[in-house]
C-alpha positions in Angstrom: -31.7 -52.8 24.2 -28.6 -52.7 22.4 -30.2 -51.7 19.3 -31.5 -48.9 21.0 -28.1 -47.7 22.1 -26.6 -47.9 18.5 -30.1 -46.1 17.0 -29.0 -43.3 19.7 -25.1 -42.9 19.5 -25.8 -42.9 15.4 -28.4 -40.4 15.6 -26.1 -38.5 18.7 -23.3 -38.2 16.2 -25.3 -37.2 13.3 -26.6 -34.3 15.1 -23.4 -32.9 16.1 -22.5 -32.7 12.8 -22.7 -29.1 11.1 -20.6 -27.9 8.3 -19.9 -24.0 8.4 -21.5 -21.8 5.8 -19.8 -20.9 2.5 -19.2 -17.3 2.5 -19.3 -15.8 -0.5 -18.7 -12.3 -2.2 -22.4 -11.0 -3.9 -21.5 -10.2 -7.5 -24.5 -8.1 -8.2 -23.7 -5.4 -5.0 -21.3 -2.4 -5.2 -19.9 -2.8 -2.1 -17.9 -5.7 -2.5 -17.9 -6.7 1.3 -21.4 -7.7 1.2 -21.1 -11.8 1.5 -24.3 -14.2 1.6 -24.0 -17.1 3.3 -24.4 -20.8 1.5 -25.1 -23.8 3.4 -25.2 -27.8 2.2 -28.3 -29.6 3.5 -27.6 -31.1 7.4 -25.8 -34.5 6.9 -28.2 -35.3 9.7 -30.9 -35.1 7.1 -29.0 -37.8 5.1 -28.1 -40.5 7.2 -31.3 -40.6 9.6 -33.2 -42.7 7.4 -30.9 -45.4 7.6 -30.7 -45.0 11.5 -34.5 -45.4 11.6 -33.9 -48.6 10.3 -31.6 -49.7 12.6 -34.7 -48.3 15.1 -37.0 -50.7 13.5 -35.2 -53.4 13.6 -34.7 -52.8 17.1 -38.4 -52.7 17.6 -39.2 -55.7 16.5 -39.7 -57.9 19.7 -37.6 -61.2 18.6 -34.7 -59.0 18.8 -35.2 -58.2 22.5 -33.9 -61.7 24.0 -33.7 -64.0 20.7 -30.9 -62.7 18.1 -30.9 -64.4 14.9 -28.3 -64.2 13.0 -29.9 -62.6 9.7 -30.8 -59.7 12.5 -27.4 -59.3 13.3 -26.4 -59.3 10.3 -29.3 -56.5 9.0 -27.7 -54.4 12.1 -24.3 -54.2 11.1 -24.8 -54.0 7.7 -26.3 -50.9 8.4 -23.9 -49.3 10.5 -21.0 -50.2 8.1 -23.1 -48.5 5.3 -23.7 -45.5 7.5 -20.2 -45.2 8.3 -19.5 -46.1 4.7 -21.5 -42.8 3.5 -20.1 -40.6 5.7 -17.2 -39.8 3.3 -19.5 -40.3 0.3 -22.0 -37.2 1.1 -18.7 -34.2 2.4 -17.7 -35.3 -1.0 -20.2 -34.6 -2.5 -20.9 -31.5 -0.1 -18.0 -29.9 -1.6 -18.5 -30.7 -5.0 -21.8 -28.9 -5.1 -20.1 -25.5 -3.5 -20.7 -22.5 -6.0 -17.2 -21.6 -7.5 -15.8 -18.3 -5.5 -15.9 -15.2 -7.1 -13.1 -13.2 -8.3 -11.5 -10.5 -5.9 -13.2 -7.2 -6.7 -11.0 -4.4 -8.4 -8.6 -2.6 -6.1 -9.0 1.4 -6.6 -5.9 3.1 -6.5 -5.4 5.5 -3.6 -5.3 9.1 -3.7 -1.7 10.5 -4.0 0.0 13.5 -3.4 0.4 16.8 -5.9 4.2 15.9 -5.9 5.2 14.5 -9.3 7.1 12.0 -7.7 4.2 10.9 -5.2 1.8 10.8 -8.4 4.0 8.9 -10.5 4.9 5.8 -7.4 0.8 5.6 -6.5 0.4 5.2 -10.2 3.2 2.7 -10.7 1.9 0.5 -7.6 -1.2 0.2 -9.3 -0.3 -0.5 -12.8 1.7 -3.6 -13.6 5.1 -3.8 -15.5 5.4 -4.6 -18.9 8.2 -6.6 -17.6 7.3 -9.1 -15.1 9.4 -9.1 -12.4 10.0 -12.5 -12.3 12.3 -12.0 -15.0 14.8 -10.2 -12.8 17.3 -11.6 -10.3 16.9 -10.3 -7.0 20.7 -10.6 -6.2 20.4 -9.4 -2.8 18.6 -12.9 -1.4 21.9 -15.2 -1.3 24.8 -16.9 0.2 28.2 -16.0 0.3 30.6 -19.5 -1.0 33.9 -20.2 -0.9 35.9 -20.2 -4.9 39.1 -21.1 -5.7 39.3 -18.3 -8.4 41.4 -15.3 -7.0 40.4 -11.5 -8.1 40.7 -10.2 -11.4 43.5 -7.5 -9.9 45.9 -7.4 -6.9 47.1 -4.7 -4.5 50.3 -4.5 -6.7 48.6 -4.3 -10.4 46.2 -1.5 -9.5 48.3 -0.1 -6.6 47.9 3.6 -8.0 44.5 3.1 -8.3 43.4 2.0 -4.7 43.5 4.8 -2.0 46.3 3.1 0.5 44.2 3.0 3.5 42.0 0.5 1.5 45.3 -1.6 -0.1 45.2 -4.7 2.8 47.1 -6.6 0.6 50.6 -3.9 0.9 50.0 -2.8 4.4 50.3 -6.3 5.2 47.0 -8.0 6.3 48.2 -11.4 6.6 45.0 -13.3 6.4 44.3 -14.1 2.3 40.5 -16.0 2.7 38.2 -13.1 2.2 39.4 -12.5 -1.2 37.9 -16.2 -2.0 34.7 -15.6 -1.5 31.4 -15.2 -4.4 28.5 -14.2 -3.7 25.7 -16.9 -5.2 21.8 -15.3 -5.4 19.7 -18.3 -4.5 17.1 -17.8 -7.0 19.6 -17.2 -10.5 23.1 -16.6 -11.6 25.8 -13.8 -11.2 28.2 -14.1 -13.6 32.1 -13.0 -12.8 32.9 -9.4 -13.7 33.7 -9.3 -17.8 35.4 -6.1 -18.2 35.1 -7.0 -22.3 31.0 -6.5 -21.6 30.8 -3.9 -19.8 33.1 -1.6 -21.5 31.1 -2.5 -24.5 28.2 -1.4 -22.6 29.2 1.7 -21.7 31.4 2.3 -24.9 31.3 6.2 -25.9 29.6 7.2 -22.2 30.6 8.0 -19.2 30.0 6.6 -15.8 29.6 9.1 -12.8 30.4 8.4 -9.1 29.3 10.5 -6.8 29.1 10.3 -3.2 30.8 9.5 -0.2 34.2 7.8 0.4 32.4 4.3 0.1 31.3 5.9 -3.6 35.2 6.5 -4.1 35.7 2.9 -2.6 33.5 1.4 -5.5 34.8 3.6 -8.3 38.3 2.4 -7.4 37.0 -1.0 -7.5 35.4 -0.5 -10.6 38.8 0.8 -12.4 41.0 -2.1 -11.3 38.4 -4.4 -12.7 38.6 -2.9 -15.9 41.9 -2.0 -16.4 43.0 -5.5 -15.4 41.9 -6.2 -19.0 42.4 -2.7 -20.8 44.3 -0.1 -19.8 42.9 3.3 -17.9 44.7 6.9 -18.4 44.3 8.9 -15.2 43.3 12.7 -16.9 42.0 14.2 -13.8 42.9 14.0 -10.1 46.1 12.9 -10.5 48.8 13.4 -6.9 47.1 14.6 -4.2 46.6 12.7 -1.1 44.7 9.6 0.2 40.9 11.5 -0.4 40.2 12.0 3.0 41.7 15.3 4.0 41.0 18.7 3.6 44.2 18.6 1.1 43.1 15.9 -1.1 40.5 17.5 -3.4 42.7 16.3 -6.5 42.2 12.6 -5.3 38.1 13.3 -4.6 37.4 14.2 -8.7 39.2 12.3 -10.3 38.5 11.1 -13.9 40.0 7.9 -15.9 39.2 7.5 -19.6 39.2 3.5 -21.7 40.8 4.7 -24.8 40.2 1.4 -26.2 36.2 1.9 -25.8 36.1 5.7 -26.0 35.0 5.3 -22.3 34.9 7.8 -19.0 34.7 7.0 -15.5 35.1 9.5 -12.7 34.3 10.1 -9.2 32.4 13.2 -7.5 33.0 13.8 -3.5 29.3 14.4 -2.5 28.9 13.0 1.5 25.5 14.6 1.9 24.6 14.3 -1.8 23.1 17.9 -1.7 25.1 20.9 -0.7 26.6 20.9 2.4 29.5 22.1 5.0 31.7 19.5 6.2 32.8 19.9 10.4 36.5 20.1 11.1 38.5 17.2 11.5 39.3 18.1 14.8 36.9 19.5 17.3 36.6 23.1 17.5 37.6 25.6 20.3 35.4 25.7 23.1 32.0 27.2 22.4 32.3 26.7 18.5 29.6 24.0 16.7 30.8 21.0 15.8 28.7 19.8 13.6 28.1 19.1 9.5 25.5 21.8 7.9 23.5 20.2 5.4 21.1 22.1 2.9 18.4 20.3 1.2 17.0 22.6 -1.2 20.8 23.3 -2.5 22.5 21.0 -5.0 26.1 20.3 -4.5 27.4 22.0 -8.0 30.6 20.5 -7.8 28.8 17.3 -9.3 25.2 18.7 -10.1 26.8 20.9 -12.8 28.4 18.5 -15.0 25.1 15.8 -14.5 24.5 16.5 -18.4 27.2 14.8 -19.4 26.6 11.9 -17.3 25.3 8.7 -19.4 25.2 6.7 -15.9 25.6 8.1 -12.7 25.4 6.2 -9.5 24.7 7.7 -6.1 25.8 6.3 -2.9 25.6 8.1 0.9 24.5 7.3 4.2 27.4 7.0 7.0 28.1 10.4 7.1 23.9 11.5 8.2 25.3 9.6 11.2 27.1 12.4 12.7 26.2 15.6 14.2 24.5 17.8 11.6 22.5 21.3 11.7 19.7 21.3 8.9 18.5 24.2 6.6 16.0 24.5 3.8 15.6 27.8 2.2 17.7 29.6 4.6 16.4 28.6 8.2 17.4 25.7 10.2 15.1 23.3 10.2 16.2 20.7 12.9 20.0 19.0 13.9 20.8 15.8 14.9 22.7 15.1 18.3 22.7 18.6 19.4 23.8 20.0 22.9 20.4 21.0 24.9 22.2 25.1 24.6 21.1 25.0 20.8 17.5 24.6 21.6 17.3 23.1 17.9 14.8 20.4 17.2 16.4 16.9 17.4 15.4 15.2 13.3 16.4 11.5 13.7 18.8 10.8 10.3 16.4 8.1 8.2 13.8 11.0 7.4 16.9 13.7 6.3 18.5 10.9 4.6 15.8 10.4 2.8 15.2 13.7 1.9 18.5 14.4 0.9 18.3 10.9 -2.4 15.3 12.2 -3.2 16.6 15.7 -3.8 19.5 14.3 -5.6 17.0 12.3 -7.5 15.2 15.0 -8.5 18.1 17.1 -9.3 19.5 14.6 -11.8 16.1 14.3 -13.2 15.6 18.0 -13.8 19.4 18.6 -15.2 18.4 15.7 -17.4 15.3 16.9 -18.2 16.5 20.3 -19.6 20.1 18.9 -21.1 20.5 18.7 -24.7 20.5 17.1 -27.0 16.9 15.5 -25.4 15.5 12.2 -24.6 19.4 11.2 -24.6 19.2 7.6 -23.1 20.5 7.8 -19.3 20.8 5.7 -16.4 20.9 6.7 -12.2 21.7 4.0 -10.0 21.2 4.2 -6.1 23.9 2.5 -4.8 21.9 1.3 -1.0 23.6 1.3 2.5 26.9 -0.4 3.3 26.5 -1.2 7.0 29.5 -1.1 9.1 30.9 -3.8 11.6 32.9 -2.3 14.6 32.4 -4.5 17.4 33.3 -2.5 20.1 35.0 0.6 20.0 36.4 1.9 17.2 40.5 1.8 18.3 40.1 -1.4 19.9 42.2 -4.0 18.4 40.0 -6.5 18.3 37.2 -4.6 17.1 37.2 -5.4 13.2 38.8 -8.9 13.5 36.9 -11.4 12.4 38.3 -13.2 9.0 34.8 -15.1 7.6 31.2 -14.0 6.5 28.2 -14.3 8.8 26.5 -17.2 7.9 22.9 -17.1 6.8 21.0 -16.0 9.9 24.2 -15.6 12.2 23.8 -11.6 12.0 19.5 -10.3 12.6 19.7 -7.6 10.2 19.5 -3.9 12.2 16.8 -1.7 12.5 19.1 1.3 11.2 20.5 -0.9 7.9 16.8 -1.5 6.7 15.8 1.6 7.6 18.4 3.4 5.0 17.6 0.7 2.5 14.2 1.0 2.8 14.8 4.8 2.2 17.1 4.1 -1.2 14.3 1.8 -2.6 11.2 3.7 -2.3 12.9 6.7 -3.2 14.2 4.8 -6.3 11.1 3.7 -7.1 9.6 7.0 -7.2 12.1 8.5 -9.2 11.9 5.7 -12.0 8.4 6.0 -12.2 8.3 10.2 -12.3 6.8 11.0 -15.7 9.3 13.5 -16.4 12.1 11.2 -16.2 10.7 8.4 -18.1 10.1 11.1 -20.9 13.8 12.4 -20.7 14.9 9.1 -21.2 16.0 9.0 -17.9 15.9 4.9 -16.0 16.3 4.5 -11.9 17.4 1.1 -10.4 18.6 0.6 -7.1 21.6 -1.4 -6.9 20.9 -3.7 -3.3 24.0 -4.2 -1.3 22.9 -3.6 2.2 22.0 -7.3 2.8 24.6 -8.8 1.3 27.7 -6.4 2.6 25.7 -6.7 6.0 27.4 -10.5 5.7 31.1 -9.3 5.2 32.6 -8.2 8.7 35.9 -9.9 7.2 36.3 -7.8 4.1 37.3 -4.4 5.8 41.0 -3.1 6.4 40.3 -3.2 10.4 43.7 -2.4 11.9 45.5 -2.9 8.2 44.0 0.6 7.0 47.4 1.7 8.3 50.8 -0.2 7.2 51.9 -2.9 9.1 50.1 -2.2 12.2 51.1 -4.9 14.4 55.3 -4.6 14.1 55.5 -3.0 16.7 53.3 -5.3 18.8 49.6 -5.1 19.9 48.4 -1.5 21.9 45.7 -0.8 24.4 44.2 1.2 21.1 44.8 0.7 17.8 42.3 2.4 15.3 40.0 0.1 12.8 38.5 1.0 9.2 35.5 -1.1 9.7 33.6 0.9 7.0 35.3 0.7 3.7 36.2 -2.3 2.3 39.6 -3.9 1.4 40.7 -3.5 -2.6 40.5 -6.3 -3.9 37.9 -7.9 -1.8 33.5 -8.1 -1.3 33.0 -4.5 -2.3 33.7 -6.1 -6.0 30.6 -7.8 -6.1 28.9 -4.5 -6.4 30.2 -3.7 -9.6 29.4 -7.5 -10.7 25.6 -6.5 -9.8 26.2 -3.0 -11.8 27.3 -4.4 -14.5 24.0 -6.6 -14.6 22.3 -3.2 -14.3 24.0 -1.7 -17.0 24.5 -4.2 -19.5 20.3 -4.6 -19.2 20.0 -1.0 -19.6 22.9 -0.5 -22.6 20.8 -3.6 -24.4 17.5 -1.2 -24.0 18.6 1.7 -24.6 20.8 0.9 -27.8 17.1 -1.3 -29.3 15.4 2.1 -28.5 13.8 1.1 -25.4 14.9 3.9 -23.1 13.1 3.5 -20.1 11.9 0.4 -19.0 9.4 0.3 -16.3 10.7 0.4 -13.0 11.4 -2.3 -10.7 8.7 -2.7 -8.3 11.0 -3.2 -4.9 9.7 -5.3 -1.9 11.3 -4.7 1.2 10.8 -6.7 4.2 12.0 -5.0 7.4 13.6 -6.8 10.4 12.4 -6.6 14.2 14.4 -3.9 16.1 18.1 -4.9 17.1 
C-alpha cells in the first residue's frame, strides 16, 4: 500500500513536469522573425523507469504485510536516486540546447531629403571610429565640497564681470557656493589650466554668441584666463551692464591674449537667428508686446564675421520663453502666448527653439563651407539649457535663497529642461554628422550643462544682482536674478568642460584629424513635473 502511494506521487510529480520550448531564430529564412520551436525529451520519460521499479517492488506480495529490511532498503534507495537525478538530467537538458543565433542585421530607416536628416539616419547606423566609451559623459555626477577657492575674485576681474553678476562686491554674504567641484562619476575633470587651453586655442579665436547667459560664460571664461595671462579689452569697451537698449558696446565685445596670439569675443544673439527684441516696458495700449523672431533670417551682426571664427559656441533658450510672433519667409507663421484678438496660431517654444539651433547650425556650416581659405579646421559648440530656479515669484525675497546644491535626486528634472536639452543634442548630432560640414572641416559637440546647473539653485545673484540689497532691511518685494550665475561661481565649470572639448579638438585638428566622428548623444527624458 505504501509502495503504491510513493509509485504514484513519483510518477504525479514527474508528469507535471514540462520545460518550455527553446525558441529560436531560423537562420535559413529571410524574415528573420520566423522562430522554430526546440524541445528536450519529457523528464517524465527519464525517470519513469526507475518508478516502475519502485511499482514492482510494491507488487511483490511479501511487501504487503511483511517488510524486510533489504525491501526497505531497495525502496528508498530508489527514491533518493530519483531525487538524486532530478538535477543530473535539467543539466544536462541545458547543455544539449543549440547555441542561439546572432541578432539578424538591422536596416537602416529611410530618412529625409534634408542633408542634415540624411547625414543623423546615416550616423545612427554606422558606428564611430571612436568608441564612445572613450569619452566622459561629464553631465552624470555629483556636485562635492573643495577647499580650493576660484582661480579669480570679484576684485581681480572686477572690469570683466557685468555688476549685476559680481555677488562677491554687492555684498552676498554667504561664501560656500564658490567651494563647490563638480566630480563626473564615471572619469575625471580636471581644474581649469588657463596654460592649456590658451595653447589650444593659440593663433584662433573663440566666438560667443548668444544670449546674456552666453555673455555670462564668456565673462567667465576671460577671468579664468586672465588670472594667469593678461587680456587687452580692444572692442566693447564703456558702455553699460549689457542689458539695456544703451549697452550695445558691452554686447560685442572682444579681448585679445597677446601672449598666445589669442581672440575671444562675445556676440548678442537671444534668438540665435534674426529677430526684434519687445520693449523693456510694455507698450501703450493696443500695441504688441511681443519678440518677432525670423527663422529663415540670420542675425548678421554675428553670422557675418562666422569665417573668422576658429571656435564658436552657441547658447539660447530663456528668452523662447516669452511672448513671440513667428515669421518664415515673410508671413507669420504662429506666436507664442498671444491674446485670443491676434487670432494667430499658438506654437509651443521646444519645436521653435529647435528650429531656430538648427538654423544657426546650418548657418555656421554654410559660412564655413564657402569661407576661405577651405577645409580650415573649425569647431561649434552648443552650449545646452541653463534652467532657472525662482521659487516663487520673481521679486519675492525669498525666492532665490537657498545657499547649497540639490542633492542627487532632491530636484526630478523638469519636463521643459529636458525638453530644450533634448533639442541642443539631436540637433548637434545632426549638424556634426552633415556631410558638408565634416568636409569643411567643420566638428559639432554639445557641451551638457542642463543637468548639472539644474543642481545649483545656490550659485545665482538672487537678491545680490543689485548692491547691498538688504541695508535697508527686507521689502514685501525685492527682485531676484535667478538665471545668471554669480562670477566667480558654478557657471565656471562650463568652461572646465569646454576646455575638455577644445583641448580634444585642438589635439585633432593640429595631427590633421579635422573632424572626428560625432558623439552619438543618449538622452534619457524625465516624467512630467
Amino acid at each position: 500500500m505504501e509502495d503504491s502511494k510513493l509509485y504514484r506521487a513519483i510518477t504525479k510529480q514527474l508528469h507535471r513536469i514540462s520545460l518550455p520550448p527553446t525558441t529560436v531564430p531560423l537562420a535559413t529564412t529571410a524574415d528573420p522573425t520566423t522562430t522554430v520551436n526546440l524541445r528536450a525529451p519529457p523528464l517524465n520519460l527519464l525517470f519513469l523507469p526507475y518508478a516502475r521499479l519502485v511499482k514492482r517492488s510494491s507488487s511483490n506480495p511479501s511487501s504487503s504485510h511483511n517488510f524486510t529490511s533489504s525491501s526497505l532498503l531497495t525502496r528508498r534507495s530508489i527514491a533518493i536516486a530519483l531525487y538524486a537525478l532530478i538535477p543530473l538530467a535539467l543539466l544536462h537538458y541545458l547543455l544539449t540546447l543549440p547555441p542561439p543565433l546572432p541578432p539578424p542585421p538591422t536596416t537602416a530607416a529611410h530618412s529625409s531629403p534634408s542633408p542634415l536628416n540624411q547625414s543623423k539616419a546615416s550616423a545612427a547606423v554606422s558606428p564611430s571610429p571612436e568608441a564612445p566609451a572613450a569619452r566622459c559623459d561629464y553631465s552624470d555626477g555629483d556636485w562635492v565640497r573643495t577647499t580650493a577657492g576660484p582661480r579669480y575674485n570679484g576684485t581681480s576681474c572686477g572690469d570683466t564681470i557685468k555688476a549685476g553678476q559680481n555677488c562677491e562686491a554687492h555684498g552676498r554674504p554667504d561664501t560656500g557656493y564658490i567651494y563647490w567641484r563638480w566630480r563626473p562619476r564615471r572619469c575625471a575633470l580636471p581644474p581649469f589650466d588657463p596654460v592649456e587651453f590658451l595653447r589650444a586655442v593659440r593663433g584662433r579665436h573663440v566666438a560667443f554668441v548668444g544670449d546674456s547667459l552666453a555673455r555670462n560664460q564668456c565673462e567667465s571664461l576671460v577671468c579664468l584666463l586672465s588670472s594667469a595671462f593678461p587680456a587687452q579689452l580692444v572692442r566693447g569697451a564703456g558702455g553699460g551692464d549689457g542689458d539695456g537698449d544703451g549697452d550695445e558696446l558691452r554686447k560685442f565685445r572682444r579681448w585679445v591674449f597677446p601672449s598666445h596670439n589669442a581672440t575671444v569675443s562675445v556676440f548678442w544673439s537671444p534668438f540665435l537667428v534674426n529677430g526684434t527684441e519687445r520693449p523693456k516696458a510694455p507698450p501703450p495700449a493696443g500695441e504688441q508686446y511681443h519678440n518677432r523672431i525670423y527663422f529663415d533670417q540670420a542675425d548678421e551682426r554675428w553670422a557675418a564675421e562666422v569665417q573668422s571664427f576658429d571656435v564658436v559656441v552657441l547658447s539660447a533658450g530663456q528668452w523662447y520663453l516669452n511672448p513671440a510672433i513667428f515669421y518664415d519667409r515673410g508671413a507669420v507663421i504662429g506666436c507664442h502666448i498671444c491674446p485670443p484678438e491676434l487670432n494667430r496660431t499658438e506654437m509651443d517654444f521646444f519645436g521653435v527653439f529647435r528650429l531656430a539651433v538648427r538654423n544657426a547650425l546650418r548657418e555656421v556650416i554654410f559660412r564655413v563651407a564657402t569661407s576661405s581659405p577651405a577645409r580650415r579646421p573649425r569647431l561649434a559648440v552648443v552650449t545646452t539649457f541653463s534652467p532657472a530656479h525662482f521659487e516663487g515669484e520673481w521679486d519675492s525675497p525669498t525666492s532665490c535663497a537657498r545657499t547649497e546644491p540639490y542633492a542627487r535626486g532632491e530636484r526630478v528634472p523638469l519636463y521643459m529642461d529636458e525638453e530644450m536639452l533634448r533639442a541642443e543634442l539631436e540637433e548637434a548630432a545632426a549638424a556634426g554628422a552633415d556631410a558638408t560640414a565634416r568636409e569643411a572641416g567643420l566638428a559639432v559637440e554639445a557641451l551638457q550643462v542642463t543637468r548639472l546647473a539644474a543642481m545649483r539653485p545656490d550659485g545665482h545673484p538672487g537678491l545680490y544682482s543689485r548692491p547691498f540689497p538688504l541695508a535697508g532691511g527686507v521689502r514685501e518685494r525685492m527682485p531676484n536674478d535667478c538665471v545668471h550665475w554669480c562670477l566667480p561661481g558654478p557657471i565656471d565649470t562650463w568652461n572646465e568642460i569646454l576646455l575638455q572639448i577644445v583641448r580634444r579638438w585642438a589635439d585633432g585638428a593640429d595631427a590633421g584629424a579635422v573632424s572626428a566622428a560625432p558623439t552619438n548623444y543618449a538622452v534619457k527624458l524625465a516624467a512630467p513635473d
